[in-house]
N, C-alpha and C positions, 0 to 999 in steps of 0.2 A: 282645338287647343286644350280645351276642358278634359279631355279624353286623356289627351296626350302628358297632359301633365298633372292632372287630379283635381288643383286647384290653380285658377287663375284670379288676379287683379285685374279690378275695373281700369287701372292706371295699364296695365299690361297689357289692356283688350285696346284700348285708347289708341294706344301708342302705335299698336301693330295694324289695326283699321281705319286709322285716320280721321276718326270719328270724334264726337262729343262724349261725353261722360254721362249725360241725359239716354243719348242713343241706346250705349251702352246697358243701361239700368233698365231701360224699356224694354229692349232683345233680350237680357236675364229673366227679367221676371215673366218675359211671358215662357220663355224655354219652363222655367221653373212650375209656372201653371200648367204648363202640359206635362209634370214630372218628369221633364228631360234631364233638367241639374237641380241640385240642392244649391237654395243663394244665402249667403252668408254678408255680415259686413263686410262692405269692400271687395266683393268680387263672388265667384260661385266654385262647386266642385261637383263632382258626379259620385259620391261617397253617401255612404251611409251611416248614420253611429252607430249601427251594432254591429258592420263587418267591415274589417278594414281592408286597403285597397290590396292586390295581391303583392307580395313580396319580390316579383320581378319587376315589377311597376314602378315601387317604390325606391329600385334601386339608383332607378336611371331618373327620378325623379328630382327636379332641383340640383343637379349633381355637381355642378358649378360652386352652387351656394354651399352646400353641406362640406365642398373642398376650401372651400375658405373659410368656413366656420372649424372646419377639421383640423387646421392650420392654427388658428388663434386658438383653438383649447390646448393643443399639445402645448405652444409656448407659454401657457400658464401652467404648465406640469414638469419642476424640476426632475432632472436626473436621480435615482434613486429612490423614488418617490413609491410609495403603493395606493394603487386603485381600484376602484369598483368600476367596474364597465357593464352597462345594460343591454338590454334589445333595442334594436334597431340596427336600420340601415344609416342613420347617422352616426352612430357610436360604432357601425364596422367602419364607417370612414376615416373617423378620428382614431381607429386602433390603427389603420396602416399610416398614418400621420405620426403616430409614435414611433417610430419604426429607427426612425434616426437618434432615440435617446437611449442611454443604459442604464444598466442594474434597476428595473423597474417591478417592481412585485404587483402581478393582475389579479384579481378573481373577479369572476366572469358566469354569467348564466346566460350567455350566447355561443354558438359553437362555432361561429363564424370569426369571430373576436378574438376568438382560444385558438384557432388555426391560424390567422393571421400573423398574430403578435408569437405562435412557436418558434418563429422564422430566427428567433433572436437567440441564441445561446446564454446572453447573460439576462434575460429575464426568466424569470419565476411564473407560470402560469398555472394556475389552478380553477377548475373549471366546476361549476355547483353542478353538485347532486340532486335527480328529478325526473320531473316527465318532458323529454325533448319532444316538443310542438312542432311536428312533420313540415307546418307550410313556409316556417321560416328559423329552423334552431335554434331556436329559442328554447330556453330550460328554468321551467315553472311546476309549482305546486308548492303546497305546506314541505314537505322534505327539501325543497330550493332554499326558502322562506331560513327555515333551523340553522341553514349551512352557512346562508349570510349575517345569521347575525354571532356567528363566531368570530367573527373579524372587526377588528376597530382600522380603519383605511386613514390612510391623510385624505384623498380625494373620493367622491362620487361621481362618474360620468353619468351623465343620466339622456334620454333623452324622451321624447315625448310625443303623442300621436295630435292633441290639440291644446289648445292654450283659451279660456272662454274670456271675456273681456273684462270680467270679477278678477280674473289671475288664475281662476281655479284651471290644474293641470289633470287632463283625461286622456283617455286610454280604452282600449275595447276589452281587454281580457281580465275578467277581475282577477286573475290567477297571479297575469305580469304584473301588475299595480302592486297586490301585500308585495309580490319580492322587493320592486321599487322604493317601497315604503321600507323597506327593515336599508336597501343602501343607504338610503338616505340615513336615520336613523344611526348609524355606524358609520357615520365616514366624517370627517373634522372639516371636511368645505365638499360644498355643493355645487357640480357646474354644471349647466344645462344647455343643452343645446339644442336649438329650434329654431328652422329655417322661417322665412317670412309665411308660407301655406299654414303652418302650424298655428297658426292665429285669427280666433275666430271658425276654427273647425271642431265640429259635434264629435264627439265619442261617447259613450252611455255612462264608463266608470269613472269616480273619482278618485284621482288619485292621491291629491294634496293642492299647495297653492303655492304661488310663483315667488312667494315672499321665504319660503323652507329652501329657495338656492342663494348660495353665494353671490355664485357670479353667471349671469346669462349671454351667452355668446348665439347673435343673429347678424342676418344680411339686410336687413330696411328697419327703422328706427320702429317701436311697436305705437299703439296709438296715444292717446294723448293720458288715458285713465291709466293703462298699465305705466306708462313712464313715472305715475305721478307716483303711482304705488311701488314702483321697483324702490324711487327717490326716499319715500318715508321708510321702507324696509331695510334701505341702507344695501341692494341689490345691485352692484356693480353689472354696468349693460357694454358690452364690448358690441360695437357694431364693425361688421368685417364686409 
């Protein structure tokens, strides 16, 4: 299951083995003693922080959750609107979620993104300037970096490879992160999106902290310290 889907919950392992939650922590952590999986709070993954999982993995990963979370970010994005759209495979989801809105102006350092959403006649897509990154087109560097920050956006899509339980938002590429860093930075609301895995998973870069979004759109409620900090930031949590 850990293979299959990157990261599981001890609630998930539970549920499907009929087992205790004691069971459950006992079989992780010895898996984890023999370097079989990395255990994190709340369940385990078979990932690493300095390589992230491969990019067909991660498509089909969660794919349920990242369509309902794709779902509730478009309906917070009027018609007409202009946005920043990042890497990932949640933020290609949420582009074909858009798909039924108009007159939308994109700029995009994904090429998966910028293919998607051409599909539309009356949008505007414009795709950053860079080095496109072979194992998922993704379009980074200092020349990506310049391009984004010529635009001032109403939105930010953003999305994100882990979330640590401080809030602080990580990522393996320190290349994607500055780009990440100047959308943020230029766009007038923040929205993020991160499925339940995303939380509590290692990545090596920093990229920011969960208190610089607007608004956070997940599928299970996060734990009790990020709520408390989403509450004092004033981080509107859409649970989908």
């Amino acid at each position: 299951m850990i293979q299959q889907k990157g990261f599981v919950t001890i609630d998930e392992l539970v549920t499907h083995f009929q087992v205790t939650p004691q069971t459950i922590r006992r079989d992780l952590n010895q898996l984890a003693a023999d370097d079989q999986v990395s255990r994190h709070h709340g369940g385990a993954s078979i990932e690493s922080s300095t390589v992230n999982t491969s990019y067909n993995t991660r498509k089909i990963m969660n794919l349920e959750a990242k369509e309902r979370i794709a779902k509730a970010v478009a309906s917070a994005i009027p018609d007409g609107s202009s946005l920043f759209i990042n890497i990932g495979t949640t933020t290609e989801t949420i582009a074909r979620a858009l798909l039924n809105h108009k007159n939308l102006n994109i700029v995009t350092n994904n090429i998966h993104v910028a293919s998607i959403l051409s599909a539309r006649e009356d949008f505007t897509v414009i795709i950053a300037s860079g080095e496109v990154r072979h194992r998922d087109g993704g379009i980074v560097g200092e020349a990506t970096r310049d391009f984004i920050d010529q635009f001032q956006m109403d939105f930010g899509v953003i999305g994100i490879s882990g979330i640590d339980e401080d809030g602080t938002l990580l990522d393996f590429d320190y290349r994607e992160v500055r780009v990440a860093q100047s959308i943020i930075n230029n766009s007038r609301q923040v929205l993020l999106a991160a499925d339940h895995s995303k939380f509590g998973r290692s990545a090596m870069v920093r990229l920011g902290n969960i208190a610089q979004a607007d608004q956070l759109f997940t599928d299970q409620t996060p734990s009790t310290d990020i709520c408390t900090m989403l509450q004092e930031q004033k981080v509107t949590l859409h649970l989908v």
